[in-house]
C-alpha positions as MATLAB code, in Angstrom:
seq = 'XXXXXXXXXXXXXXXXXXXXXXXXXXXXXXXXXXXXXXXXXXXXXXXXXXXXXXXXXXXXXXXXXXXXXXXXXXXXXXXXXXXXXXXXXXXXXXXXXXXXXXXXXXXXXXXXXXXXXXXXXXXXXXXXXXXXXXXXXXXXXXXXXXXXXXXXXXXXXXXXXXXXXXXXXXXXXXXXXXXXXXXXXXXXXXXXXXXXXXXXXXXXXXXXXXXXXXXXXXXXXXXXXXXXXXXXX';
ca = [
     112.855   62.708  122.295;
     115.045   65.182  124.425;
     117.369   65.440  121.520;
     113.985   66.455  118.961;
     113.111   69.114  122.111;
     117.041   70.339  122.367;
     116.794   70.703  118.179;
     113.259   72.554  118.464;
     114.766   74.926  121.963;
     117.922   75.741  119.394;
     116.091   76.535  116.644;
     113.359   79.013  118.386;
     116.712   80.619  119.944;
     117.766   81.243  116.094;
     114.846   82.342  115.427;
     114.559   85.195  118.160;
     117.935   86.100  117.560;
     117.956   86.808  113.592;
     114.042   88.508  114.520;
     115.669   90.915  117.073;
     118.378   91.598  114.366;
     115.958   91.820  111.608;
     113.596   94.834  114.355;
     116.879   96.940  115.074;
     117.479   97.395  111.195;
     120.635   95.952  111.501;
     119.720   94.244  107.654;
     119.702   97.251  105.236;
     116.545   97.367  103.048;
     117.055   95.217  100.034;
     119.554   93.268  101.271;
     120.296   90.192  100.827;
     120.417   87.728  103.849;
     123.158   85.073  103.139;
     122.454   81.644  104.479;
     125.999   80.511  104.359;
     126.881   83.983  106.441;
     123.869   82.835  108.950;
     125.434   79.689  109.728;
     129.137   80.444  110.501;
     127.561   83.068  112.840;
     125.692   80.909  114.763;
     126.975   77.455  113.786;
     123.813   75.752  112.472;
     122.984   73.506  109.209;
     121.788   75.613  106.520;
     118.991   73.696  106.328;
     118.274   75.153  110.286;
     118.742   78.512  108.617;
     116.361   78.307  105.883;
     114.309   76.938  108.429;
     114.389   80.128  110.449;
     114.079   82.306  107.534;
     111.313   80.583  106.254;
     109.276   81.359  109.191;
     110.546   85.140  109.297;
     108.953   85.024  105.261;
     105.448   84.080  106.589;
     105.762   86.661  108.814;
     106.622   89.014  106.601;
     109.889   90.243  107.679;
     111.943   89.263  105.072;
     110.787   88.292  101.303;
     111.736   84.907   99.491;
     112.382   85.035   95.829;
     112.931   82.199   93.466;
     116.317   81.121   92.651;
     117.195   84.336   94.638;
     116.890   83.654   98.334;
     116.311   85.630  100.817;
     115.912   89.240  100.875;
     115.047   92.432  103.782;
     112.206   94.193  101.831;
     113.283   97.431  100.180;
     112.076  100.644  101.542;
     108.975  102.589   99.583;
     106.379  104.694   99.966;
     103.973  102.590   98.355;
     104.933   99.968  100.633;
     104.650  102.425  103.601;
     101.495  103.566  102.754;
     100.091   99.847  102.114;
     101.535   98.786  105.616;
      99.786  101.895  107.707;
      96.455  101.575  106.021;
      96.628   97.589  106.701;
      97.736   97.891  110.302;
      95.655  101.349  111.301;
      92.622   99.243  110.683;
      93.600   95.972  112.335;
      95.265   98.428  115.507;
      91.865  100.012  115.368;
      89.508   96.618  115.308;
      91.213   95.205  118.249;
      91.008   97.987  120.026;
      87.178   98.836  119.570;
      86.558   94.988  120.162;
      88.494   95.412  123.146;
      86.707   97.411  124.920;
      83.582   95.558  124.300;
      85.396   92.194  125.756;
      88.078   93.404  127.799;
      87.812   92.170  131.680;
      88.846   94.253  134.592;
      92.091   92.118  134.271;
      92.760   93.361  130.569;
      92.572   97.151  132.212;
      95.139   96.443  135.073;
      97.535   95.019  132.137;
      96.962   98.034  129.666;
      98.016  100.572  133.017;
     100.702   98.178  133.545;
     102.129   97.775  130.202;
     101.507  101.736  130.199;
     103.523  102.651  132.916;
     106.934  100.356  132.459;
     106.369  101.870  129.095;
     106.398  106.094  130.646;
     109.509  104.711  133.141;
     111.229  103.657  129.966;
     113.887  106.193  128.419;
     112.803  106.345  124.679;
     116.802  106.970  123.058;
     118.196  106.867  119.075;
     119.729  103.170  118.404;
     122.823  105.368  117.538;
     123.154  106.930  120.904;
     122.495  103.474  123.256;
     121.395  100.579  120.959;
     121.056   98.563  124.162;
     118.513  100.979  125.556;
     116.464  101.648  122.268;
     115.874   97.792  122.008;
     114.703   97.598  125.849;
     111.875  100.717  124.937;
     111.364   98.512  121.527;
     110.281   95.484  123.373;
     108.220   97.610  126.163;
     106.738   99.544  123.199;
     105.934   96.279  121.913;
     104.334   94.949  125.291;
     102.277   97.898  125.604;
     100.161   97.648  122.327;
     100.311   93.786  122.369;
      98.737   94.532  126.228;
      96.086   97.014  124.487;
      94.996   94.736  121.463;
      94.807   91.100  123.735;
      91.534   92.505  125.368;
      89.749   91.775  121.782;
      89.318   88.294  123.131;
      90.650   86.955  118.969;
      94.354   84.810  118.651;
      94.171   85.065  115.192;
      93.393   89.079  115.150;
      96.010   89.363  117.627;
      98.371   87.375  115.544;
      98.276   89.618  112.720;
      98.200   92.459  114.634;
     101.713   91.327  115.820;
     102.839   90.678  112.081;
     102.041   94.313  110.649;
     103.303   95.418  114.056;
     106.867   93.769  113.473;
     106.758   95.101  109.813;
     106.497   98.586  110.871;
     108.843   98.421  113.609;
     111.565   97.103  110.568;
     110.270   99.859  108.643;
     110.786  103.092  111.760;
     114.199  101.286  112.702;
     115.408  101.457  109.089;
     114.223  105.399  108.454;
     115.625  105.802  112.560;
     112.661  107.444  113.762;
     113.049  108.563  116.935;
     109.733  110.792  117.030;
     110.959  114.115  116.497;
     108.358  116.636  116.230;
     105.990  114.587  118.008;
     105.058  113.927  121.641;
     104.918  110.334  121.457;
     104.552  109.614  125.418;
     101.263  111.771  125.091;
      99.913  109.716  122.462;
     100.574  106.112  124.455;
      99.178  108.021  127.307;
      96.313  109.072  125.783;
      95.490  105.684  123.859;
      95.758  103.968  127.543;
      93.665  106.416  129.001;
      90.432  106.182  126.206;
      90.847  102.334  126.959;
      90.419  102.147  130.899;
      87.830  104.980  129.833;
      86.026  102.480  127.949;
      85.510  105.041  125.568;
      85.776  102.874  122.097;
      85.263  105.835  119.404;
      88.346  107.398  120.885;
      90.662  104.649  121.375;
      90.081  104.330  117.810;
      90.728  107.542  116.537;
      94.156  108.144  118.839;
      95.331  104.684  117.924;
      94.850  105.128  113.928;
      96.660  108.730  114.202;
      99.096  107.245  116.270;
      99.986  104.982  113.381;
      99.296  107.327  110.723;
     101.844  110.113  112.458;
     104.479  106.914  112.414;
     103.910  106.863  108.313;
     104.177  110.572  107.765;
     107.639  110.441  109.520;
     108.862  106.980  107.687;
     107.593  108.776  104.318;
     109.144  111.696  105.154;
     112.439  109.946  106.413;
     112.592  108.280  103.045;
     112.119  111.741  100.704;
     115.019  113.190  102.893;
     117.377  110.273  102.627;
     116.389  110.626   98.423;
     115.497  106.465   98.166;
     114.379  105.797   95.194;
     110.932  104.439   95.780;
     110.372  101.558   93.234;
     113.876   99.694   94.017;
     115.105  101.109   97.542;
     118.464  101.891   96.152;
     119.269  105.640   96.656;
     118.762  107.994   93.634;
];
């Protein structure tokens, strides 16, 4: 039994590890993810590995193709567009049903989650990687903190899921907000939900993800990425 528990401890730590490698963009789009690379890295079984990877498929971070492996989805606009319009209206149903369902409790997490998120310095993964994964994983807190009022697991699970995809997705294009006053936005999102004021929370949080498309889009037209394969023109 303790060795089955050890097994199960080792392979969650895989799987955090190659998730948090997958969110910082460290796997180029298209690329392929080598299982026999994977396992001298970390010094697992491949079948750990496919394991792992497996579960990062479901999830949508990575694609599976037949006698092909495993593969980082390639960068396009079509797949940009597909992703905002998918996760806009998923942000935007957990945050309406929030509001409805969402204890005193829920409110003291969302200013919480807020404010570690406004005392965290927002920098390019080029200048500090360190510090743009600590605001990744507070940015991450504070709309998982938002959402959890809607009272659904499953809502909030896929939530997550198109979450994670566009997080892949802004670390790829290296969005860093420019042009836009992201803290405002967070701020103002927090602010409609404590405000119990549904209609808005909705409307900030599907421009909030909408702005986050225009820049990916426009990321991708400047780097000249060819948008059916994700190799560069």
């Amino acid at each position: 039994m303790a060795r089955t528990a050890t097994a199960r401890t080792r392979n969650e730590q895989l799987y955090l590890q190659i998730r948090a490698r997958l969110l910082r963009g460290e796997f180029g789009p298209g690329e392929p993810i080598r299982t026999d690379d994977l396992c001298n890295r970390y010094g697992v079984s491949v079948s750990v590995v496919r394991e792992v990877l497996t579960r990062l498929a479901a999830q949508g971070l990575i694609r599976t193709e037949a006698n092909k492996g495993f593969r980082v989805p390639a960068i396009s606009s079509g797949e940009i567009v597909d992703l905002c319009r998918a996760r806009a209206e998923i942000e935007a149903m957990t945050l309406r049903l929030a509001v409805e369902h969402g204890d005193v409790a829920w409110e003291a997490s969302v200013i919480a989650a807020h404010h570690e998120l406004a005392r965290t310095p927002r920098v390019s993964i080029s200048e500090d990687p360190e510090a743009n994964e600590r605001w990744s994983i507070v940015h991450a807190r504070f709309h998982e903190a938002c959402a959890a009022g809607c009272g659904s697991r499953r809502l909030c699970l896929v939530r997550q899921q198109l979450f994670d995809e566009a997080e892949v997705f802004r670390q790829y294009a290296r969005l860093h907000g420019a042009g836009r006053d992201v803290e405002a936005e967070h701020a103002a999102i927090a602010d409609a939900l404590v405000a119990r004021d549904g209609a808005l929370a909705v409307r900030l949080v599907r421009e909030h993800v909408e702005a986050t498309a225009r820049a990916n889009l426009a990321a991708l037209a400047e780097r000249g990425t060819d948008e059916r394969s994700g190799h560069a023109a």
